[in-house]
C-alpha positions in Angstrom: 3.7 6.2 10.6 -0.1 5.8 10.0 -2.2 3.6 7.8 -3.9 6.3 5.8 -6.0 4.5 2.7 -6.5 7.1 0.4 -2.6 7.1 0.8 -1.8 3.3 -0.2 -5.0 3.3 -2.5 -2.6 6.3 -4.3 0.8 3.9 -4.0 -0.9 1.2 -5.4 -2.3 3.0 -8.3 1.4 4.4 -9.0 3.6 1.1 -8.7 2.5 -2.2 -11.3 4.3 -4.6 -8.7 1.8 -3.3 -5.9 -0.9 -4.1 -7.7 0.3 -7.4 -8.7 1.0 -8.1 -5.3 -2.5 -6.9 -4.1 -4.1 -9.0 -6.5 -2.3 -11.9 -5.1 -2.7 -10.9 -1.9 -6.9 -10.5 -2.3 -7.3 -14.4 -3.7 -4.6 -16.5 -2.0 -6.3 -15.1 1.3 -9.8 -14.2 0.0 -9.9 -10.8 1.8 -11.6 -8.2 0.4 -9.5 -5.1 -1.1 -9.9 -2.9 2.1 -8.1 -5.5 4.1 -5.7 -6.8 1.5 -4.8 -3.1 1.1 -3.6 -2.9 5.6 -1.9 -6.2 5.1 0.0 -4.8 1.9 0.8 -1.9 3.7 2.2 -3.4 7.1 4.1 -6.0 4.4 5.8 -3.7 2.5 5.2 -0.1 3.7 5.4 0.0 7.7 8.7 -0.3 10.0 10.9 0.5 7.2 9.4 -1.7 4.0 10.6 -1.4 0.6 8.1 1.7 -0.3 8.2 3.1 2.7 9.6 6.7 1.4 7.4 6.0 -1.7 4.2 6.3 1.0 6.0 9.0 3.1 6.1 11.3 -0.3 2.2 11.2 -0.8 1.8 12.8 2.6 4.1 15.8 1.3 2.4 19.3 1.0 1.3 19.9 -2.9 2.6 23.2 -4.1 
């Protein structure tokens, strides 16, 4: 599965707890959101991560 960020910008924006986690993620590190958004998304999106299908449904055709 690929890293797409338009894709986990989209997730993020749908699920509270991702955001939460984003926010936490951006000052206990200090990254800025672009990287806090990869390491979100090889934490809990990549090699079979709690929102894994949640990120795997944005990619679906519209229509």
């Amino acid at each position: 599965m690929k890293y797409l960020k338009t894709q986990m910008k989209q997730l993020v924006k749908e699920n509270r707890e991702l955001q939460i986690h984003l926010k936490d993620l951006m000052q206990e590190h200090e990254l800025e959101k672009n990287f806090a958004l990869k390491a979100l998304y090889h934490s809990e999106v990549a090699d079979g991560g709690k929102y894994q299908t949640a990120y795997q449904a944005l990619d679906l055709p519209k229509g």
